[in-house]
C-alpha distance (Angstrom), angle and dihedral (degrees) to the residues before:
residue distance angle dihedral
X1 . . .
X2 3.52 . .
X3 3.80 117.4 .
X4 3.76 123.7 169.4
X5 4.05 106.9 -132.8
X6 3.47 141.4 -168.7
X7 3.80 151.3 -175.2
X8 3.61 114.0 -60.8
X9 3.52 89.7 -137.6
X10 4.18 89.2 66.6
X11 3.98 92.1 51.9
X12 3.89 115.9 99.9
X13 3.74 115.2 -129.9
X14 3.65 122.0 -146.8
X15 3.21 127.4 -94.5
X16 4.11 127.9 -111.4
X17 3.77 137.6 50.4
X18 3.76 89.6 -71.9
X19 3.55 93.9 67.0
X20 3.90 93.8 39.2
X21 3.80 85.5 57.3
X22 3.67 89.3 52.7
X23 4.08 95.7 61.5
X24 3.51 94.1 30.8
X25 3.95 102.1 60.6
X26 3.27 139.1 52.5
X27 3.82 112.9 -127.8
X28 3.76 122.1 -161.1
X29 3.86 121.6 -127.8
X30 3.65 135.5 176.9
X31 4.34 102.7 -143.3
X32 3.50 145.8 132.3
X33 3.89 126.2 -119.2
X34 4.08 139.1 165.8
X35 3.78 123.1 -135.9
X36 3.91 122.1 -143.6
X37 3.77 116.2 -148.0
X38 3.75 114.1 173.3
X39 3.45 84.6 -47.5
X40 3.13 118.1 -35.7
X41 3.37 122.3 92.8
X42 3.57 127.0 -157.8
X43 4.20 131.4 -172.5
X44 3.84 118.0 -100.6
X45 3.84 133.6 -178.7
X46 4.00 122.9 -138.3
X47 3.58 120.5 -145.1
X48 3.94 105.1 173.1
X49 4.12 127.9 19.3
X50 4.29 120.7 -164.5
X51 3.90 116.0 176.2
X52 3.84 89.3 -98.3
X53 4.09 99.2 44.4
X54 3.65 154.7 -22.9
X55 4.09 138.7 -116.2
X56 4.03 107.2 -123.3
X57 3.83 135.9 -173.9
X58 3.39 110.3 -149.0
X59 4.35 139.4 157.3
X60 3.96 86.7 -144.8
X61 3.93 104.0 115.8
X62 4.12 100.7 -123.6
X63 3.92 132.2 157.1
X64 3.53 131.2 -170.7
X65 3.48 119.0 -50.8
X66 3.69 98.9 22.6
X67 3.61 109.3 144.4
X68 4.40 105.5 -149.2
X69 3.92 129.3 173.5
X70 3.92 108.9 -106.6
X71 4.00 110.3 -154.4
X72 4.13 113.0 -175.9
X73 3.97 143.9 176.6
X74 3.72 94.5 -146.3
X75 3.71 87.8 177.6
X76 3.65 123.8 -3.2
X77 3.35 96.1 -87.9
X78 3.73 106.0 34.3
X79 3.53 121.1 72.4
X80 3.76 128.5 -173.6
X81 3.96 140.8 -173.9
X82 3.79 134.3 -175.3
X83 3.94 142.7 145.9
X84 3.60 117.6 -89.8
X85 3.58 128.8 -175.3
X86 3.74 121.7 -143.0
X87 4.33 107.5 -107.0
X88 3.85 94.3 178.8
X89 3.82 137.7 4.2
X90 3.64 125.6 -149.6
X91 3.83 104.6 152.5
X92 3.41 119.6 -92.7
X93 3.70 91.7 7.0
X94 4.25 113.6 67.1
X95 3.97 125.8 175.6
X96 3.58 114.9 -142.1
X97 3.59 143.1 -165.5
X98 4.04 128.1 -150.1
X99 3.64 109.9 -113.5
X100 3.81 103.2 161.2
X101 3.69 124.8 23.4
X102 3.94 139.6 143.6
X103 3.47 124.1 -100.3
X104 4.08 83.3 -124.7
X105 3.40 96.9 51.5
X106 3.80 91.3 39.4
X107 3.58 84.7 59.5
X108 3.77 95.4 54.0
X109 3.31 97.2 44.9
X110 3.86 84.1 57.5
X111 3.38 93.6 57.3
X112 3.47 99.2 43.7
X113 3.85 91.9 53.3
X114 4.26 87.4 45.6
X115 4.21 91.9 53.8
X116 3.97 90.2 51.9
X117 3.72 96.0 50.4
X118 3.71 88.6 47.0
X119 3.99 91.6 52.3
X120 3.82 88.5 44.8
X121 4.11 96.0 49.3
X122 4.03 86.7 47.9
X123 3.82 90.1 49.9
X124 4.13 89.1 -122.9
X125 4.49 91.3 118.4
């Protein structure tokens, strides 16, 4: 699938307290991802999502400042990739921050994060 990407820091965010929720906390999730590392790729778990990145446990050796290809099921249906960059290493668990990502799968992402908070603010999560 070819997707044209771009910076994160060129996307435009929505607007309202919904959406400022969305960057600001850290949301926990239970899913399954793969890492690509000049290629190799290598299985990873992610515990917490914001808008800008995600917390992952992974066995793939990676310091600070690695840049790796993130590849997700968010739901079943809806998959997403983008670049992240490694914020913080504590072997196995890694921060990361979303570098490179599609306007598309920006957008799902978005939506994904907006559908948990709603579950969690109506007590259904």
């Amino acid at each position: 699938m070819a997707t044209s990407s771009r910076p994160l820091s060129s996307l435009t965010h929505l607007n309202g307290h919904m959406s400022q929720q969305r960057q600001q906390y850290r949301i926990p999730i239970d899913r399954s991802g793969h890492l690509t590392r000049r290629g190799k790729v290598s299985v990873c778990h992610i515990s917490d999502v914001t808008e800008q990145g995600f917390q992952l446990q992974t066995d793939l050796p990676l310091v600070t400042g690695d840049v790796v290809r993130l590849t997700c099921a968010l739901e079943s249906q809806e998959e997403i990739e983008c670049g992240v960059a490694v914020t913080h290493a504590r072997p196995p668990l890694f921060g990361s921050r979303i570098v490179d990502i599609s306007p598309d799968h920006q957008e799902r992402l978005s939506r994904f994060i907006e559908r948990l908070l709603t579950l969690t603010m109506m007590g259904l999560s």
